[in-house]
C-alpha positions in Angstrom: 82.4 127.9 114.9 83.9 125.1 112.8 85.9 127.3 110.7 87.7 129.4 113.3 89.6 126.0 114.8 92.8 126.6 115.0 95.1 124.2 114.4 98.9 123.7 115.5 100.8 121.3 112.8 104.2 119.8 114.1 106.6 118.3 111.5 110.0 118.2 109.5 109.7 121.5 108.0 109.2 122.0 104.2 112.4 120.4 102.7 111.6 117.3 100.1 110.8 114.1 101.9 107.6 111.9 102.8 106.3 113.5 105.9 107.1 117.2 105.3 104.8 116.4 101.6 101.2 115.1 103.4 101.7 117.2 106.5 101.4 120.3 104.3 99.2 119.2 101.6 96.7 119.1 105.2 98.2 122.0 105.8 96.8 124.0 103.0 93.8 122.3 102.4 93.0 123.0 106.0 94.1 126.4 105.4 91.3 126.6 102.2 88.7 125.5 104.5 88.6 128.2 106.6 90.6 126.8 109.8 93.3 129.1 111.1 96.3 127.0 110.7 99.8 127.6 112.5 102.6 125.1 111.3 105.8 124.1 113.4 108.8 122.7 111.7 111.4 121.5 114.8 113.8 121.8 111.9 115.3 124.9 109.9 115.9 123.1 106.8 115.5 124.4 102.7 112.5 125.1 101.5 110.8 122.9 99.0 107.3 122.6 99.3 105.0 126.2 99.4 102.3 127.5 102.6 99.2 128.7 101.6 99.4 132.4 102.7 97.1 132.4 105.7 99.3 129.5 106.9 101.6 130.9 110.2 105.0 129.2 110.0 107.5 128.7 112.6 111.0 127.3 112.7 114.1 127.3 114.6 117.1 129.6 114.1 119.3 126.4 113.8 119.8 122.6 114.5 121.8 120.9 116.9 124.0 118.6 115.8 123.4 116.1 118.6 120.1 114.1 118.4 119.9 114.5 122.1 120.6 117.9 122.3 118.2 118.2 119.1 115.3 117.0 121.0 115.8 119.1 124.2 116.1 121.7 121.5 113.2 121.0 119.9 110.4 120.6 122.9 111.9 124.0 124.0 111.2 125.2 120.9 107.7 123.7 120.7 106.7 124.6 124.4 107.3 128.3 123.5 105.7 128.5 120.5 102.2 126.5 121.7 102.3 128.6 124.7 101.7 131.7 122.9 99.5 130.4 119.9 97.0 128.3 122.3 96.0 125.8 119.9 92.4 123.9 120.0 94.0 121.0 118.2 97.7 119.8 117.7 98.8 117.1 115.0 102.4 116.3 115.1 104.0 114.5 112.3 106.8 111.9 112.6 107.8 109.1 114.5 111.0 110.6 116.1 109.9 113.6 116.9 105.9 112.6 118.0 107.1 111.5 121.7 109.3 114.1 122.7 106.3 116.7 121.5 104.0 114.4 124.0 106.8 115.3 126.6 106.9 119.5 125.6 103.2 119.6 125.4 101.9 117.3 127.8 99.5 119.6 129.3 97.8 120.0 125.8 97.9 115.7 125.5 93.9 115.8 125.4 93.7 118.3 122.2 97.0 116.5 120.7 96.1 113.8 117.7 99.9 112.0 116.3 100.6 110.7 112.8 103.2 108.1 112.3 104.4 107.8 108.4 107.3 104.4 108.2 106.9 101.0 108.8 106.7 100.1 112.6 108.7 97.2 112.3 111.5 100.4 112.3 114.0 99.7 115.0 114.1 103.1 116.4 116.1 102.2 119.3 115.1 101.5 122.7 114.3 105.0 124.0 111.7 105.5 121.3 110.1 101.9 122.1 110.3 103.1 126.3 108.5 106.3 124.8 106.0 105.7 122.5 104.4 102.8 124.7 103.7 105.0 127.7 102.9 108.1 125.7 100.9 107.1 122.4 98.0 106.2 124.6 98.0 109.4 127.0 96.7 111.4 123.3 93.7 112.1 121.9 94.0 110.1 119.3 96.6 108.1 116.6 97.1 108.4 112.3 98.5 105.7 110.7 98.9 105.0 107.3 97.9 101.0 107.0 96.3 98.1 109.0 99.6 96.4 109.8 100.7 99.5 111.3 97.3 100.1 113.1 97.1 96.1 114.9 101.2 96.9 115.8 100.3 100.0 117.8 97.3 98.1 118.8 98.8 95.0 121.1 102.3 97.0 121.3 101.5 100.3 122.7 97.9 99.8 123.7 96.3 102.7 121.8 92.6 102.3 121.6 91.9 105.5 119.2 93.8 104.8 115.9 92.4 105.3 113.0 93.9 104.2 108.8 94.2 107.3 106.8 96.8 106.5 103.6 98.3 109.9 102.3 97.3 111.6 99.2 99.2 111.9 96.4 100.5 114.8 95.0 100.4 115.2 91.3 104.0 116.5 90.4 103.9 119.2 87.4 106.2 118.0 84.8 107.4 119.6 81.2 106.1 118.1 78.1 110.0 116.4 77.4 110.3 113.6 74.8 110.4 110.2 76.8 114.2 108.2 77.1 114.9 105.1 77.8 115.6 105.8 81.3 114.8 104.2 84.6 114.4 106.2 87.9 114.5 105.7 91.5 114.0 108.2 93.9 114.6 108.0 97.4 117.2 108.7 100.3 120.5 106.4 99.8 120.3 104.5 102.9 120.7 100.7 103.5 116.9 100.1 103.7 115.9 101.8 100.8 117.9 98.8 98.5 119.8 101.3 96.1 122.4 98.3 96.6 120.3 96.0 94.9 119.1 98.2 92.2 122.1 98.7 91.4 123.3 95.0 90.9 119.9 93.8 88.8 120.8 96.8 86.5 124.0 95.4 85.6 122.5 92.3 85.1 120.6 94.0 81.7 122.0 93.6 78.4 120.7 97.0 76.9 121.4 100.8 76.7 119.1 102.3 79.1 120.2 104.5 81.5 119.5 104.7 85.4 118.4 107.8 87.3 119.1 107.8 90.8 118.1 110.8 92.3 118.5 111.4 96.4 121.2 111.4 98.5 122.2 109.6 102.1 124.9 107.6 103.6 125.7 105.0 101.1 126.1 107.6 98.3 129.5 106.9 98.0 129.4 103.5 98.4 127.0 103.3 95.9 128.9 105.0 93.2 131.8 102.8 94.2 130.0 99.7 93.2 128.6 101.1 90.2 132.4 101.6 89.3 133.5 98.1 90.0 130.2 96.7 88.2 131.5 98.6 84.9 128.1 100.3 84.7 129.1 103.8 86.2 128.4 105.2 82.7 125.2 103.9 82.6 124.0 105.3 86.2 123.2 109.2 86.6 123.7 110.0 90.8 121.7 113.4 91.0 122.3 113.5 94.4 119.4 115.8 96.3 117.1 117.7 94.6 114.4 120.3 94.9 113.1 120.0 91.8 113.2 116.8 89.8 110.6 117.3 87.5 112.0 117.0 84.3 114.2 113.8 85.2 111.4 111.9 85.8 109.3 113.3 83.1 112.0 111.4 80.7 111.8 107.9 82.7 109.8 105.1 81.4 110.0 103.3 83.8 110.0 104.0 87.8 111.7 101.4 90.5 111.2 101.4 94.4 114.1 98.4 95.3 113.2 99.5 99.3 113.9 96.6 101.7 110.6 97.6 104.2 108.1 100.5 103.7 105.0 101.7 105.0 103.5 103.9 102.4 106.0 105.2 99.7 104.7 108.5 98.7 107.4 108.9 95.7 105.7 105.4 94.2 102.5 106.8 94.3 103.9 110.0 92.9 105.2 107.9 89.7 101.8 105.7 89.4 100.0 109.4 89.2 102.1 110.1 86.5 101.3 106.8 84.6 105.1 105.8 85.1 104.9 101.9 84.9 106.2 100.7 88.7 107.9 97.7 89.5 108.0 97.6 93.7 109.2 95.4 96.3 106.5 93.5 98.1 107.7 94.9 101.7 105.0 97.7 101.0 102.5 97.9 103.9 99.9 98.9 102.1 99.0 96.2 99.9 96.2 98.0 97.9 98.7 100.1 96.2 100.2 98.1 94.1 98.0 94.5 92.8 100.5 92.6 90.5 100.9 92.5 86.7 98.1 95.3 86.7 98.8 98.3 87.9 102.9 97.7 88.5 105.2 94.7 89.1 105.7 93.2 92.2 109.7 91.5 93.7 110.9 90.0 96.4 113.0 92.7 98.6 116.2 92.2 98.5 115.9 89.9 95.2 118.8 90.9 92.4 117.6 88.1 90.0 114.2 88.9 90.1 114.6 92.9 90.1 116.9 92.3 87.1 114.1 90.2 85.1 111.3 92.8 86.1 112.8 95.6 85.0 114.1 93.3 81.7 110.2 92.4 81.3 109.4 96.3 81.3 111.9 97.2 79.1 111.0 94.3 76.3 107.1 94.8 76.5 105.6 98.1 75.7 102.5 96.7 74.9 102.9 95.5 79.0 104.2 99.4 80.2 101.8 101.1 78.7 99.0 98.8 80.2 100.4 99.2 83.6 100.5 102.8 83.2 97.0 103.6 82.4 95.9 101.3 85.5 98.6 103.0 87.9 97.1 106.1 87.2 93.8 105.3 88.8 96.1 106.3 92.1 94.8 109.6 91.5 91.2 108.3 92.5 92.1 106.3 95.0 94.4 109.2 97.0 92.8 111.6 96.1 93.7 115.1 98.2 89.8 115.7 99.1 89.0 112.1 100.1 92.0 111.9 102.4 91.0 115.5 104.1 87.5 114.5 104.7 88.7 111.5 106.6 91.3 113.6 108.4 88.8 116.1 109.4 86.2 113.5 110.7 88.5 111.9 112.9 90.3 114.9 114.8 87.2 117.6 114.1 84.9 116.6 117.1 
């Protein structure tokens, strides 16, 4: 019977970040349906995001500090924990992780669907490329989140059963704050995420709004340094990693995503659901999410000038941000959590 499936999830765990948020909003809503649902994160990391209570969750004692030793780690980890459970269906989420799970549980390859969430023009390295184009196509079947991504595993690693399922979004719960003239970003500080470039069109501004950059990464630092020598470091909150940002982004009026490539930005859809007006570079792979001048402003990646005069055009027009906010809000139709399940379940429930 239908409702007695049960269903091994593989991911991240349930710290903040893209993957670990649609993983368990299935998770749950699986969970509601009546499907016993077992969920593997192959990382101990905090806890953000909360497990409906029939939900079984594993995860490791520790992480290895080599990516190497990590993976060995981790299809240990996964072999042992499968082996007892006996799933009739296996999803694992993540593009790192997805083809060393192939290697744990290839005996199980047959009942084992995979869900890739960034762009696939990613270099990952060549082990990953060596991987994923002799494993991808051994499974039962392939998520991905846009068409791009879909004809790229197509002609590069020869998978036949794909299917295009975007995520959901999830409506954050925010306090009823009085609005600031603030701008937020939100996001890991890495060099593909363009905080660089943010960072330099906001200087560019002749006003006295403030910038909320909230994440953390690599180029924190760096980042904080060049706000110093641009003279704006007064003007430029760094929150640095958080849990809960609710009530920063419940005071921006405005939300930026200066990434240089990305698949399907869950934190822009996040903003749009809260009828923040978004500007966006164009690098997004799913090109329905954002249409220009309507539901959010659209740059060039990488672009200072024209980031600076988008965000200048925002800040000048509220006749233009309040437009753009009652159109991004139609996200919440769009990607919606029950749409998105029932085309999960029809493609891996057989």
């Amino acid at each position: 019977m239908i409702w007695m499936k049960r269903i091994l999830i593989i991911n991240n765990g349930l710290a903040c970040g893209g993957i670990e948020n649609s993983s368990t909003i299935f998770a749950n809503n699986f969970a509601e349906k009546g499907y016993d649902v077992h969920l593997l994160s192959v990382y101990n990391r905090p806890h953000f995001y909360s497990l409906n209570d029939k939900i079984k969750f594993y995860e490791p004692a520790a992480n290895k500090k080599n990516k190497y030793l990590r993976a060995l780690s981790i299809m240990a980890f996964a072999r042992k924990i499968t082996s007892t459970i006996q799933p009739d269906l296996i999803i694992s989420h993540g593009e790192w992780i997805n083809p060393f799970i192939i290697l744990a549980l290839y005996k199980y390859r047959k009942k084992m669907f995979l869900q890739d969430h960034m762009s696939p023009d990613l270099n990952m390295g060549f082990i990953y490329r060596f991987l994923t184009g002799r494993l991808y196509r051994k499974v039962c079947g392939v998520i991905v989140l846009t068409e791009y991504a879909k004809k790229k595993h197509q002609n590069r690693n020869k998978v036949s059963n794909i299917q295009v399922i975007p995520n959901s979004v999830r409506i954050i719960e925010t306090p009823h704050v009085l609005k600031e003239d603030r701008i937020i970003s939100v996001g890991r500080l890495s060099k593909e995420k363009g905080h660089e470039y943010l960072i330099r069109a906001f200087a560019k501004l002749e006003n006295k709004w403030i910038l909320d950059i909230v994440g953390d990464g690599p180029e924190y630092e760096k980042l904080r340094a060049l706000s110093e020598t641009l003279h704006i470091s007064d003007k430029i909150v760094f929150h640095g990693y958080k849990l809960d940002f609710s009530e920063i982004i419940a005071k921006a009026k405005i939300f930026v995503l200066p990434s240089l490539y990305e698949c399907f930005p869950q934190a822009l859809i996040e903003a749009m659901a809260l009828k923040l007006p978004c500007i966006a570079t164009n690098c997004i792979l799913d090109s329905s999410i954002i249409v220009n001048n309507y539901n959010g402003l659209l740059v060039e990646p990488g672009n200072v000038a024209a980031l600076a005069t988008g965000m200048d055009k925002l800040i000048k027009n509220e006749n233009l941000r309040c437009s753009i906010s009652k159109n991004a809000m139609k996200v919440r139709e769009s990607f919606h959590v029950d749409t998105i399940v029932t085309k999960y379940l029809n493609f891996i429930i057989t």
